[in-house]
SERO-4910 file (N, C-alpha, C, O; in steps of 0.05 Angstrom, whole numbers):
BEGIN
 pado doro    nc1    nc2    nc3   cac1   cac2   cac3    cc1    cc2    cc3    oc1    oc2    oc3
  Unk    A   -371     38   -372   -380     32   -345   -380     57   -328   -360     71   -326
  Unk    A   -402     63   -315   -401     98   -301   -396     85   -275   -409     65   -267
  Unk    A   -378     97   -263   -375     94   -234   -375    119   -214   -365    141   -220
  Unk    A   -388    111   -190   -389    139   -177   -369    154   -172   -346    150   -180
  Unk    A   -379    181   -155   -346    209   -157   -334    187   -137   -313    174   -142
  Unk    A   -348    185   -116   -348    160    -93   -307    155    -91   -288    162    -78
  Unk    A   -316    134   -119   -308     99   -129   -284    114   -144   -260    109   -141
  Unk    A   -297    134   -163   -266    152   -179   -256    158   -151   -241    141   -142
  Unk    A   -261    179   -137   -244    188   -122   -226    175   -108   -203    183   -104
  Unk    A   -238    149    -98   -218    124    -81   -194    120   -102   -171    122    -93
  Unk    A   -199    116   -124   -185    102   -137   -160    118   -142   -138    106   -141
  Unk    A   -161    145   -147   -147    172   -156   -130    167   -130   -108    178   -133
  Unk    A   -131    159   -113   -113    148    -89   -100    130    -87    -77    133    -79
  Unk    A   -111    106    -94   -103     77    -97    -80     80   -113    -58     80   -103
  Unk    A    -83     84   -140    -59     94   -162    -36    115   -147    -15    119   -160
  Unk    A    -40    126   -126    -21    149   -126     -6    125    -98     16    115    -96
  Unk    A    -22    124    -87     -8    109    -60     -6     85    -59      3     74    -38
  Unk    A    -16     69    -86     -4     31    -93     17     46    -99     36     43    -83
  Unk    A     23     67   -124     61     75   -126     69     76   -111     87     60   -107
  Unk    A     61     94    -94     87     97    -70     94     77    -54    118     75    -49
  Unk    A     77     59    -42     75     31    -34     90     19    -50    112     13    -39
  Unk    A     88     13    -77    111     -3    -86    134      1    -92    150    -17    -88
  Unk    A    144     26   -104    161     40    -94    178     39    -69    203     42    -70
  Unk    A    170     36    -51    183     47    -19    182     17    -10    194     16     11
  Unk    A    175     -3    -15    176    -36    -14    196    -43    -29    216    -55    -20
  Unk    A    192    -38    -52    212    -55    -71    238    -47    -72    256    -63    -78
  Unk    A    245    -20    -66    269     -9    -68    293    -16    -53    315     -7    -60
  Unk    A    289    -37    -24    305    -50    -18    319    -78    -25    336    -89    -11
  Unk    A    310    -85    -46    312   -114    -60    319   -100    -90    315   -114   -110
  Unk    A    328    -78    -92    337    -58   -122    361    -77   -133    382    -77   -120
  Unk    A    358    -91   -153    383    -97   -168    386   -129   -155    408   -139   -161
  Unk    A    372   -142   -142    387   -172   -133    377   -182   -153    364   -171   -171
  Unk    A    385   -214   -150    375   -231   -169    358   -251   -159    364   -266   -141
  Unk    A    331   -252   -176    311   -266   -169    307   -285   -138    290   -283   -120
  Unk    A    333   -310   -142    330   -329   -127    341   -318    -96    333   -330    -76
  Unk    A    367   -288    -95    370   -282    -70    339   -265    -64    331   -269    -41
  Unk    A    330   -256    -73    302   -233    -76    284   -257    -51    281   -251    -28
  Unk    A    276   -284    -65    266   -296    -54    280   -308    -31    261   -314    -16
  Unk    A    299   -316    -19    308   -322     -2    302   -301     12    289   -311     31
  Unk    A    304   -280     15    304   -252     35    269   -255     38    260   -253     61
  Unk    A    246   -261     13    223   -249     30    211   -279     49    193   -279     66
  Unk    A    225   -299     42    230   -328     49    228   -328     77    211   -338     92
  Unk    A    247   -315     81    256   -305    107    255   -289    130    270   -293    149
  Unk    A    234   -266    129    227   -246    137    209   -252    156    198   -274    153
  Unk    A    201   -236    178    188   -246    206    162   -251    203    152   -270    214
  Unk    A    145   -233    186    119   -233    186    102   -259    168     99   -259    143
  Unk    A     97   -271    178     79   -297    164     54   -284    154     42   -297    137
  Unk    A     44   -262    161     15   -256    147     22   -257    117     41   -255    102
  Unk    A    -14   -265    117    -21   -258     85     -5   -228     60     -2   -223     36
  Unk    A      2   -218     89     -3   -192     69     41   -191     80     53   -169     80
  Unk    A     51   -210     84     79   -211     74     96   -189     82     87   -167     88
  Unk    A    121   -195     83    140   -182     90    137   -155    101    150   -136     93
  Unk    A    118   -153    124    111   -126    138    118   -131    162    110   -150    175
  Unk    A    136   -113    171    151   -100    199    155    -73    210    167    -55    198
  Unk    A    143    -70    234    131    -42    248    160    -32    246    162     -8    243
  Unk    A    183    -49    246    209    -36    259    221    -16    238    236      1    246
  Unk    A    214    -19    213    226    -13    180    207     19    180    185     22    191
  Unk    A    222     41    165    204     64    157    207     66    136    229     76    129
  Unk    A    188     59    115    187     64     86    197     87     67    176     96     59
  Unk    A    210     96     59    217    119     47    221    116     11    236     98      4
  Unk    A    209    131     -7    204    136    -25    220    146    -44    228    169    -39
  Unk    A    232    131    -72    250    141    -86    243    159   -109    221    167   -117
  Unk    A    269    166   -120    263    180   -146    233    169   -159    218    185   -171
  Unk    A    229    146   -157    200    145   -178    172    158   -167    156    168   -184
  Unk    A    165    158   -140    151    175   -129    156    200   -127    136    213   -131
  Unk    A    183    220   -122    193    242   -122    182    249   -155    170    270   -153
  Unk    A    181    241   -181    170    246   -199    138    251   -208    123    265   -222
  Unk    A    137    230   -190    104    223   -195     88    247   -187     72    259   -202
  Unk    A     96    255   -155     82    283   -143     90    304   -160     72    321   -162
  Unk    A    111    309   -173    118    327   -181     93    330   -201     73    344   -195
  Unk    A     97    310   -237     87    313   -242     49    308   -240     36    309   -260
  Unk    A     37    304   -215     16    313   -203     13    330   -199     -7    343   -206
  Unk    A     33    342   -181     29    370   -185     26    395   -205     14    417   -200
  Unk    A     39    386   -227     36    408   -245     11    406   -259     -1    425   -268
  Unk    A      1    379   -261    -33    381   -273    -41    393   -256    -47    415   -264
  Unk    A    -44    389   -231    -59    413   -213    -62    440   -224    -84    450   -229
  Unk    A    -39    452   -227    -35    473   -229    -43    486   -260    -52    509   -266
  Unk    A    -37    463   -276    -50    477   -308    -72    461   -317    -80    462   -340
  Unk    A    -82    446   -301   -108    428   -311   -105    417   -339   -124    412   -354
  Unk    A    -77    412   -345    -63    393   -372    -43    383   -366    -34    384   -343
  Unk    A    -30    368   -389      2    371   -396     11    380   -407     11    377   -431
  Unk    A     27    403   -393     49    419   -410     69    414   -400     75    415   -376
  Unk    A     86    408   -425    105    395   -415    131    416   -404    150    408   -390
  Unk    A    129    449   -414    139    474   -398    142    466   -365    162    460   -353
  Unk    A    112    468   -353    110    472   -328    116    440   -324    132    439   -305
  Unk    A    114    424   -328    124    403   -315    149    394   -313    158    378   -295
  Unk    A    164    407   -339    199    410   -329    213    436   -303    232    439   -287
  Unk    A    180    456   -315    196    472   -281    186    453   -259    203    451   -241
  Unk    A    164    439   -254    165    426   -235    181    409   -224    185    405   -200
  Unk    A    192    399   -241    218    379   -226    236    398   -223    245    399   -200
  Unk    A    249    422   -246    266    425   -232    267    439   -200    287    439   -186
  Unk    A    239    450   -194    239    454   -167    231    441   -148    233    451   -126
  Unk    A    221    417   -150    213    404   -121    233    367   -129    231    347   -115
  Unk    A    247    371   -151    261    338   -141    278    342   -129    295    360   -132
  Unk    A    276    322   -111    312    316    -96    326    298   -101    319    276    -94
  Unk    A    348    301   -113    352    297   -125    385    261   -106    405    247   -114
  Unk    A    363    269    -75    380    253    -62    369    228    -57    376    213    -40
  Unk    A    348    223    -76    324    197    -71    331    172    -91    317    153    -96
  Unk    A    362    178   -102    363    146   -120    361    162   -149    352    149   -167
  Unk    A    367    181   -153    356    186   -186    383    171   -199    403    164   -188
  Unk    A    377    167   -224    400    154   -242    421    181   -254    410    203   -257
  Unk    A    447    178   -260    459    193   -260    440    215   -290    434    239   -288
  Unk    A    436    201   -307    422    215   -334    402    235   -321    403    259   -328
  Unk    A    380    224   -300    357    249   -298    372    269   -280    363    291   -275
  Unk    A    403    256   -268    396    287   -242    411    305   -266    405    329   -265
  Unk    A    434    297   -290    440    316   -305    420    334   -314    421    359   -314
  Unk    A    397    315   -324    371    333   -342    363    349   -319    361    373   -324
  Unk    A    357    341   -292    347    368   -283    366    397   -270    362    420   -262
  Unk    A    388    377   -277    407    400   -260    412    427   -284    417    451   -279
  Unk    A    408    413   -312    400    430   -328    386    450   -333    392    473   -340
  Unk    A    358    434   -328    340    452   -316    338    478   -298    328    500   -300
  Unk    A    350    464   -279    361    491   -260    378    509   -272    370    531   -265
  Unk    A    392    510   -283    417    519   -301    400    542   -316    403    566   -318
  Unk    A    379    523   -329    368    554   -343    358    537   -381    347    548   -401
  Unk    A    365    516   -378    371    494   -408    336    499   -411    322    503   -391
  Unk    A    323    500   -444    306    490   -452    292    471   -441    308    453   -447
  Unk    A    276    461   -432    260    437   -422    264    417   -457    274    394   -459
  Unk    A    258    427   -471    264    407   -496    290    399   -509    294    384   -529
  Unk    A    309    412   -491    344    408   -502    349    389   -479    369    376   -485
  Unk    A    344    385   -466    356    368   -434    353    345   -446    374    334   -442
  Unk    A    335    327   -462    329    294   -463    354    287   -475    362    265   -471
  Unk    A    370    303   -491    401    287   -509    419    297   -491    440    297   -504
  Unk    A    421    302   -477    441    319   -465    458    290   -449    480    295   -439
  Unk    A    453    272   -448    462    251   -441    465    224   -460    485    209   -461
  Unk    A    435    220   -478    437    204   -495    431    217   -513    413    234   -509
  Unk    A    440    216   -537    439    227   -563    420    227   -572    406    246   -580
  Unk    A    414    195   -573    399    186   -596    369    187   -579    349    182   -592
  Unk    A    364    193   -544    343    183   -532    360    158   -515    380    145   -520
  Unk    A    335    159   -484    340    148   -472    320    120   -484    300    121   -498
  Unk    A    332     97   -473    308     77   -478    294     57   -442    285     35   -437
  Unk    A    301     83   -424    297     79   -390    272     82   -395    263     91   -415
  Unk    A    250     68   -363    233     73   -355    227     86   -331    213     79   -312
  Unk    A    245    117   -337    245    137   -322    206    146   -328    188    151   -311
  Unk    A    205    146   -352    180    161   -356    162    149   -353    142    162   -345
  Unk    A    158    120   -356    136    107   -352    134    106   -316    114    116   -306
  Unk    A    153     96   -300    153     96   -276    136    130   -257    123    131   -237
  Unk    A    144    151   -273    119    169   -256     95    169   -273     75    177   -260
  Unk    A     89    163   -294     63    170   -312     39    165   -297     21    181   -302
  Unk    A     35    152   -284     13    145   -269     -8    168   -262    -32    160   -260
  Unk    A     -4    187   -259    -23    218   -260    -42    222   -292    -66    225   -299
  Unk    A    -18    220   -305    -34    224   -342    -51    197   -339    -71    203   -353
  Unk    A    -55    169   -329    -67    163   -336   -102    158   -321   -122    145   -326
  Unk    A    -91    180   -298   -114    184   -282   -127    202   -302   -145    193   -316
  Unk    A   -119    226   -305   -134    248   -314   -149    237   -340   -172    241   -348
  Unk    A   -128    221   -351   -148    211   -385   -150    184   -391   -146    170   -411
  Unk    A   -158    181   -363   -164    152   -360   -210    138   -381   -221    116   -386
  Unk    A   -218    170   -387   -245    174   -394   -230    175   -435   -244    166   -454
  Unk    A   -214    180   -437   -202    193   -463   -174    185   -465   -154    195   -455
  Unk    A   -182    153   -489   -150    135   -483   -132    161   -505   -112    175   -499
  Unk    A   -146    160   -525   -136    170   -552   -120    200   -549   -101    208   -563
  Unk    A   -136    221   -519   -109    238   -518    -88    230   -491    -68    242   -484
  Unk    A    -99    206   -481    -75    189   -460    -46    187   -473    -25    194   -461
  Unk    A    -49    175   -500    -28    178   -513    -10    193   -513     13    191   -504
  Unk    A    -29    218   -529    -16    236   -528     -4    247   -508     20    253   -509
  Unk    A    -16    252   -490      3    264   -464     16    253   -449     29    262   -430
  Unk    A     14    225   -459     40    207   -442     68    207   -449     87    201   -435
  Unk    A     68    217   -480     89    221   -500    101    244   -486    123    242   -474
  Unk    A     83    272   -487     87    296   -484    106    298   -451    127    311   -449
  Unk    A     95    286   -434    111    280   -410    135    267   -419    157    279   -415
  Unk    A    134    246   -430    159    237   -435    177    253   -446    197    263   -434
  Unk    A    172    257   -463    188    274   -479    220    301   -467    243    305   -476
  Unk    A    202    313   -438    228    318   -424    254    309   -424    274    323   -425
  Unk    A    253    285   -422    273    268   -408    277    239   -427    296    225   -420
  Unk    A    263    231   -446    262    212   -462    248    224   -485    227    237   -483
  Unk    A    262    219   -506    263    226   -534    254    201   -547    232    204   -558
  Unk    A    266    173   -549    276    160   -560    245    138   -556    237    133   -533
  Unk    A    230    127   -579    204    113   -586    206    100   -554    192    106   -535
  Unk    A    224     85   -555    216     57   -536    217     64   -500    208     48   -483
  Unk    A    231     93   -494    224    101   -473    197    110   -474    182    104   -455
  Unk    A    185    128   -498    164    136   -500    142    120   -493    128    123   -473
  Unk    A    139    103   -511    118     83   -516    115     64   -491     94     52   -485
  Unk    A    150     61   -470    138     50   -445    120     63   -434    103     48   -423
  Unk    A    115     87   -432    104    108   -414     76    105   -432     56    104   -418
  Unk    A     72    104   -454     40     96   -460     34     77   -453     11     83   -447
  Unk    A     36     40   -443     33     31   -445     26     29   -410      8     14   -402
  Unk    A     41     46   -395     36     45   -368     11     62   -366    -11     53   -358
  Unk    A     15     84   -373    -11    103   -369    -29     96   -378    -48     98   -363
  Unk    A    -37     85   -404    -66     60   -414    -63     39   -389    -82     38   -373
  Unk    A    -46     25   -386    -62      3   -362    -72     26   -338    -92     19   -326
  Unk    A    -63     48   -331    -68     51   -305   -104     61   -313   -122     60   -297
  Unk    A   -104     69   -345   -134     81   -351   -144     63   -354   -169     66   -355
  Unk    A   -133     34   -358   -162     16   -359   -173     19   -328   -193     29   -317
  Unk    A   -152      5   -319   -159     -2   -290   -170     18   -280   -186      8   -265
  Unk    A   -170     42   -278   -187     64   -265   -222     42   -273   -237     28   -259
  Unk    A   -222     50   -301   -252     30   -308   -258     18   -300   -283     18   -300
  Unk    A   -245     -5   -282   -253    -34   -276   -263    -35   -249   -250    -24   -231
  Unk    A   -289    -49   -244   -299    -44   -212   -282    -67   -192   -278    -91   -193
  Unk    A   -277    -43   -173   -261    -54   -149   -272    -87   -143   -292    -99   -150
  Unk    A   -250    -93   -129   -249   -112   -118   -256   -143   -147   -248   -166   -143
  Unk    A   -266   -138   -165   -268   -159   -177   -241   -158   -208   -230   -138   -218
  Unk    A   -237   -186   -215   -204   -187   -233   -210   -178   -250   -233   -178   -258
  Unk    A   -185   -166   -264   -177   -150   -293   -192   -171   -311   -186   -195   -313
  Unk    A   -212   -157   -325   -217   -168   -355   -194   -173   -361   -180   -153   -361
  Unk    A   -183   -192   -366   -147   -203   -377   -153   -194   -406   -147   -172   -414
  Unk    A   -165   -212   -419   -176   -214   -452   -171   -187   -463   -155   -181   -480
  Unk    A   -194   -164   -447   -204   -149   -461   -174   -131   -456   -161   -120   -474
  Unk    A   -168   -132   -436   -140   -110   -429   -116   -116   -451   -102    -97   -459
  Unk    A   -111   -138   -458    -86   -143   -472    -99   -131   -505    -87   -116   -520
  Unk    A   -123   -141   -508   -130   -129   -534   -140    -96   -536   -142    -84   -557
  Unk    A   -145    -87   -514   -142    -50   -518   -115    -51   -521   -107    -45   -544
  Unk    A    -98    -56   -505    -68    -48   -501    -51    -51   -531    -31    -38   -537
  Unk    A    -67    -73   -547    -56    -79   -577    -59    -59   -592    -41    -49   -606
  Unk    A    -85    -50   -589   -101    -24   -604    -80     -4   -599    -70      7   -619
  Unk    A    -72      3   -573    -63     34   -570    -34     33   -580    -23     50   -594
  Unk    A    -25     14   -572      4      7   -580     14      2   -608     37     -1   -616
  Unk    A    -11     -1   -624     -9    -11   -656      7      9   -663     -2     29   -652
  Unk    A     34     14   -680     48     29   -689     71     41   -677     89     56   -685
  Unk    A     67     31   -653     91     37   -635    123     16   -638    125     -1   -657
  Unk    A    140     19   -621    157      1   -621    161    -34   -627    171    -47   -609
  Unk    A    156    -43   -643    160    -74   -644    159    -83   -616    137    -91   -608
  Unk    A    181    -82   -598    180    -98   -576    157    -88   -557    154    -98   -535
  Unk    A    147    -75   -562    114    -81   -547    103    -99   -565    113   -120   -556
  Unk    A     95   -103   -579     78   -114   -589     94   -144   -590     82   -163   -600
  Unk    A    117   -147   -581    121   -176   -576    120   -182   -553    122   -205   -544
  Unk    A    117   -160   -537    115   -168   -509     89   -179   -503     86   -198   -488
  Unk    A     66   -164   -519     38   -165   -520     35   -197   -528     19   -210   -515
  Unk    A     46   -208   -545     43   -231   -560     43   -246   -529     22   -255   -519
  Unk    A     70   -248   -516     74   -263   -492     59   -265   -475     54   -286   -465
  Unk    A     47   -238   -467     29   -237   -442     -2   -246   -452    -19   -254   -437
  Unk    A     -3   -244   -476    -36   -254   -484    -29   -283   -489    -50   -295   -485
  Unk    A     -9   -300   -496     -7   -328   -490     -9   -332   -460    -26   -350   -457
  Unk    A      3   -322   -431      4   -329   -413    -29   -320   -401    -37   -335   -384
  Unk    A    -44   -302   -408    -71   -292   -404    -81   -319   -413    -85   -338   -397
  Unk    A    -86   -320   -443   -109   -339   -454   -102   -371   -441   -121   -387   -443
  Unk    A    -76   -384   -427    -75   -406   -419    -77   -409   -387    -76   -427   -370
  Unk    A    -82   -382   -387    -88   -375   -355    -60   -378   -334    -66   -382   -310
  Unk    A    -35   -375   -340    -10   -387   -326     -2   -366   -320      0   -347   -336
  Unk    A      6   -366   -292     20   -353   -265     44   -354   -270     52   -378   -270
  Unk    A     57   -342   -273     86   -358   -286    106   -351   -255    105   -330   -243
  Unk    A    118   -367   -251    145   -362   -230    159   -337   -233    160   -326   -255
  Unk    A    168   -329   -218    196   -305   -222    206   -310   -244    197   -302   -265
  Unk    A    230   -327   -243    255   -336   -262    235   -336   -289    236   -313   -298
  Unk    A    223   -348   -301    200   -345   -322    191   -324   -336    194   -322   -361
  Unk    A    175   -300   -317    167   -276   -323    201   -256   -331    202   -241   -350
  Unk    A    220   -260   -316    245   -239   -320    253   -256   -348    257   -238   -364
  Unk    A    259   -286   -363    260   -296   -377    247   -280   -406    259   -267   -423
  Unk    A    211   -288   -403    197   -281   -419    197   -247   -428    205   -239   -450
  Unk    A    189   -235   -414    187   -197   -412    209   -182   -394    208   -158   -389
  Unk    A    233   -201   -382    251   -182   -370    245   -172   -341    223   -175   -330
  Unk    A    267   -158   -330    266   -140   -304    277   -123   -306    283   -116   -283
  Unk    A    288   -106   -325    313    -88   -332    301    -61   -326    278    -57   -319
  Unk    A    326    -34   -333    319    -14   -333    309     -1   -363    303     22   -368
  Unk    A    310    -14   -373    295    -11   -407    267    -12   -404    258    -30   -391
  Unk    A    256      2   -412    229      9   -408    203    -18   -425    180    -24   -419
  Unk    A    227    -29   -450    206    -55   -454    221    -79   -446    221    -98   -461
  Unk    A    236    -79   -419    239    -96   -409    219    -96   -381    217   -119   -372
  Unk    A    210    -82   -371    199    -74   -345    179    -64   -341    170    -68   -318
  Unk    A    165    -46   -360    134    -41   -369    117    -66   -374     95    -66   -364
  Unk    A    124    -81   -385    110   -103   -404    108   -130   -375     91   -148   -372
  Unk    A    128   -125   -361    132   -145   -337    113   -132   -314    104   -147   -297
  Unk    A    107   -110   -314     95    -98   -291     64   -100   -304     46   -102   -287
  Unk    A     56   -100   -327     32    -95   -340     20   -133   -333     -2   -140   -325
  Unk    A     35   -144   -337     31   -177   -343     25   -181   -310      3   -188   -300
  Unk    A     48   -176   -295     32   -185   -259     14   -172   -249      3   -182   -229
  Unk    A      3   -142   -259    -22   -127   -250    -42   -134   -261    -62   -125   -250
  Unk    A    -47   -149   -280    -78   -158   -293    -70   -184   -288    -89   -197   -298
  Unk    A    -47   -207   -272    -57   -225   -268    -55   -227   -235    -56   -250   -226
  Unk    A    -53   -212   -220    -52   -216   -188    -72   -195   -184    -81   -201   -162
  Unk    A    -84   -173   -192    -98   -157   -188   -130   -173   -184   -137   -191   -199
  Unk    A   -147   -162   -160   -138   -142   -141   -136   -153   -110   -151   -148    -91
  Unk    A   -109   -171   -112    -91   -172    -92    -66   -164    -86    -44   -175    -86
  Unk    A    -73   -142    -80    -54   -117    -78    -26   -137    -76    -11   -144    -95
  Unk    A    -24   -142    -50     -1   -151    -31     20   -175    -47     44   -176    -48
  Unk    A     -2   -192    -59     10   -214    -80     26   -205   -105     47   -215   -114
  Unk    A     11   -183   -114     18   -173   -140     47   -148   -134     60   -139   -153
  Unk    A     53   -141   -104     80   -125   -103     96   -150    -91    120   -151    -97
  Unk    A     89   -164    -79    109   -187    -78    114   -209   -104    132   -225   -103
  Unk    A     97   -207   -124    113   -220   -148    131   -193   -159    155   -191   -159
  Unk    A    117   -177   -165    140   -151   -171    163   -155   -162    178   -166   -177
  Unk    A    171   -149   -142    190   -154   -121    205   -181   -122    229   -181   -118
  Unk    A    189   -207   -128    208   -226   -132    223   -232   -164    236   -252   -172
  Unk    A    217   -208   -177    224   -217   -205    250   -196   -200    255   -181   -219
  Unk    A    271   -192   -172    292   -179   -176    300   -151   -195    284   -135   -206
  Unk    A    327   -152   -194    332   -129   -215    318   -100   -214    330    -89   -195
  Unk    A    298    -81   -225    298    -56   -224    264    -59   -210    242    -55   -221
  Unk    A    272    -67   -178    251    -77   -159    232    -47   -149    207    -45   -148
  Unk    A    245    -33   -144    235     -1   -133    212      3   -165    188      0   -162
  Unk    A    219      8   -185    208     14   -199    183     -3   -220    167      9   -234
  Unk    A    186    -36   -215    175    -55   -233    151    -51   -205    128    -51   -213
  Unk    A    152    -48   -176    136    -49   -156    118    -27   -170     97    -29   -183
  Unk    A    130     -8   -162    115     23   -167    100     13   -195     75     10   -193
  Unk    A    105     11   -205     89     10   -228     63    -10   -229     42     -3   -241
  Unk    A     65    -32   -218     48    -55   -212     34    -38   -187     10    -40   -188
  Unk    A     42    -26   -169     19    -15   -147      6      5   -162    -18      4   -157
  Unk    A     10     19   -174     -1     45   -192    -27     32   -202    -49     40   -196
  Unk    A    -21      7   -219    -46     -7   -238    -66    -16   -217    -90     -9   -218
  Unk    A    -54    -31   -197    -69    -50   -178    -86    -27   -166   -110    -26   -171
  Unk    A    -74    -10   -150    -84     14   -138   -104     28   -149   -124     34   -136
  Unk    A   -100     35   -180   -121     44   -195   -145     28   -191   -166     40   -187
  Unk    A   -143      1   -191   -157    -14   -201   -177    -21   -177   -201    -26   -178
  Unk    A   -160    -19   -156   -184    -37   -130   -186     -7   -100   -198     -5    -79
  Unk    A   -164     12   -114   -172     45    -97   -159     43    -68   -152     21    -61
  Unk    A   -154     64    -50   -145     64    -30   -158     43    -10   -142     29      2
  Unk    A   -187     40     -7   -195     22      3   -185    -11      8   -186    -26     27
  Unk    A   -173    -14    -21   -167    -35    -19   -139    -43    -16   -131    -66    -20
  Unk    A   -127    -28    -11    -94    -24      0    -87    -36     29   -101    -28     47
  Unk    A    -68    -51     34    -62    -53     59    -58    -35     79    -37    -22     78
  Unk    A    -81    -29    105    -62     -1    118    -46     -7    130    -37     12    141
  Unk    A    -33    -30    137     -9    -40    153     19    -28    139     40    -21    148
  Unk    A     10    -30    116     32    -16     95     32      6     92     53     19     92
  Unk    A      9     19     88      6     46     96     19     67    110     24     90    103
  Unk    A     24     54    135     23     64    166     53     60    163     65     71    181
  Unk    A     68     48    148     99     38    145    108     61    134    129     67    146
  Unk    A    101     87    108    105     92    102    109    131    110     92    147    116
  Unk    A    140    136    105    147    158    109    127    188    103    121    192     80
  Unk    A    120    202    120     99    216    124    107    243    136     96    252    156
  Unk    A    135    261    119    146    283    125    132    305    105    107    303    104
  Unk    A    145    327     89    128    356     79    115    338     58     91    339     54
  Unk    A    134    320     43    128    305     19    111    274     19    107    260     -1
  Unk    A    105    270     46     93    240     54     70    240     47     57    259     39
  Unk    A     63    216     49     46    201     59     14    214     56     -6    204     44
  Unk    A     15    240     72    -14    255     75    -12    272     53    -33    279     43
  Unk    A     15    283     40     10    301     20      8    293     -3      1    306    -22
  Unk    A     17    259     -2     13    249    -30    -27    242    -30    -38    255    -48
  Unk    A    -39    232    -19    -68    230     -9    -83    256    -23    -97    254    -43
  Unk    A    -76    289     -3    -83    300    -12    -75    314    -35    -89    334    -41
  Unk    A    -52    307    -53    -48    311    -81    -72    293    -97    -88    300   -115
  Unk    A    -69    275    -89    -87    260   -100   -118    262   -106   -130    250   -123
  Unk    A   -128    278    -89   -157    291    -83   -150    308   -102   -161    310   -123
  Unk    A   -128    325    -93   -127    355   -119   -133    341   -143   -155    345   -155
  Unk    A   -113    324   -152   -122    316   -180   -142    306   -187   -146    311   -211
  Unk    A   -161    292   -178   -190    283   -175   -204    314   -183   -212    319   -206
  Unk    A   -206    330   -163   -217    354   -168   -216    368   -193   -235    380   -204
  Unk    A   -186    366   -203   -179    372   -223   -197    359   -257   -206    368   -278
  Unk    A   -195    337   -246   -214    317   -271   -232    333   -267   -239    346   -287
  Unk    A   -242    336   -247   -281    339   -242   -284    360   -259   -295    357   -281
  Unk    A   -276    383   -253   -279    408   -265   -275    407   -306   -287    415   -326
  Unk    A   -249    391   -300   -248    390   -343   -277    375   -348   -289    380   -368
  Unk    A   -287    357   -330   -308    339   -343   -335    335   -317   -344    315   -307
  Unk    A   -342    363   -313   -372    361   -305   -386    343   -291   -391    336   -268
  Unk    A   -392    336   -327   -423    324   -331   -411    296   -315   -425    281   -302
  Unk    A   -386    294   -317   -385    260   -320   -382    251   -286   -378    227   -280
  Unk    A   -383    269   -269   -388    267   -239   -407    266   -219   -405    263   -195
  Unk    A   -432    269   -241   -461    276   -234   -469    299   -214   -493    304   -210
***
């Protein structure tokens, strides 16, 4: 499907600022459980459609966005993934005061230290982490090779790989960066091919970890019977955890079935409790890809923290990396 620089360009936004949006929403509901989750948005002043929004609240952005720019930034700068410059990138621009889990601020404090970028991922877990540290910023790799699933893979790994060694961290982080490259494909405003998405996602995932591919089983039963499933249900079926195929597979399942209603699809995020900052972020990333800045709430927008690292610089990171595509691939901008 060719879509204009236009329609790419919106979208190269949508993905960068549905994260941060879900991200900077969900992260106050981090860790409850489902049924208090819902009592709190139950309860909240604003009756609009577009839910739990209040002028009085200033949005501010955790470790999963603090990664995301980072690694945006470093494609900027090498028009790839390497995964060198993208471990000096975190270790120079994360802060490491935004929520990180005790495991990444070791790996980057390492970093600073002077450690290998490829010695830091055991330095905490031996064997590999099995977090969805890596899938939660990927959202950049799957802009750039969102045209080219087959080296999406690959460089979703390659990012990972910093900080997650271990298949099933890995393979979360493919599984996010393919949804966010379908959805770049898919024209705004109209719903996720469900069908066709769960069966690319089989393809790319073939050989990876078992529990994707049982996750896949679940979400293509709830696709093909067409069922919305409740909170309590979805955390049941695919989880809310900080395990990457507990919380990838849950964020992939509410973005191809609430998409592209932005607002619906971070408030089911959000009501499925537990690791809420990041199951959000990840579901705005897809949605965002999918229906572009345009189609984002600006009420939410306008909520959100807008200091050296805000708001306007995540936007115009976002343009950089657009630019960035254009140039690897020409022809394909007209």
């Amino acid at each position: 499907m060719s879509l204009s620089q236009e329609i790419l360009k919106d979208k190269f936004r949508g993905a960068i600022l549905g994260g941060f949006l879900g991200d900077a929403f969900g992260s106050g509901f981090e860790g409850m459980h489902p049924d208090r989750v819902m009592f709190h948005l139950s309860n909240l002043d604003s009756p609009s459609a577009h839910h739990f929004v209040s002028k009085k609240y200033h949005r501010t952005y955790t470790d999963d966005t603090d990664m995301t720019l980072a690694l945006a930034e470093s494609i900027v700068q090498t028009g790839r993934i390497d995964p060198e410059q993208i471990a000096k990138q975190f270790s120079l621009t994360c802060d490491l005061t935004r929520g990180y889990a005790s495991g990444t601020i070791k790996a980057v404090l390492a970093l600073r230290a002077g450690m290998k970028w490829y010695e830091v991922a055991r330095i905490v877990f031996e064997n590999g982490s099995f977090g969805n540290g890596a899938a939660m910023r990927v959202s950049p790799v799957g802009l750039l090779y969102h045209h080219d699933l087959n080296r999406l893979q690959e460089a979703a790994i390659q990012q990972a790989s910093i900080t997650h060694v271990h298949p099933i961290g890995q393979w979360g982080a493919v599984m996010q960066a393919f949804s966010v490259g379908l959805a770049v494909t898919q024209r705004p405003k109209e719903p996720f091919k469900k069908e066709t998405m769960v069966t690319n996602l089989r393809e790319i995932l073939w050989g990876g970890p078992i529990e994707y591919m049982k996750a896949l089983n679940r979400i293509e039963e709830m696709v093909t019977h067409d069922k919305k499933l409740v909170a309590r249900e979805v955390v049941s079926f695919l989880g809310n955890g900080v395990e990457a195929h507990f919380s990838v597979p849950s964020a992939c399942y509410i973005a191809i079935t609430y998409s592209p209603d932005f607002c619906d699809a971070i408030r089911a995020a959000i009501s499925l409790g537990g690791d809420t900052d990041t199951i959000a972020g990840m579901v705005g990333a897809i949605v965002g890809a999918h229906i572009g800045e345009k189609g984002l709430p600006m009420e939410w927008i306008e909520q959100l923290e807008d200091g050296p690292r805000g708001c306007s610089f995540a936007i115009n990171l976002a343009d950089r990396l657009f630019e960035t595509w254009c140039k690897i691939h020409p022809s394909s901008t007209g």
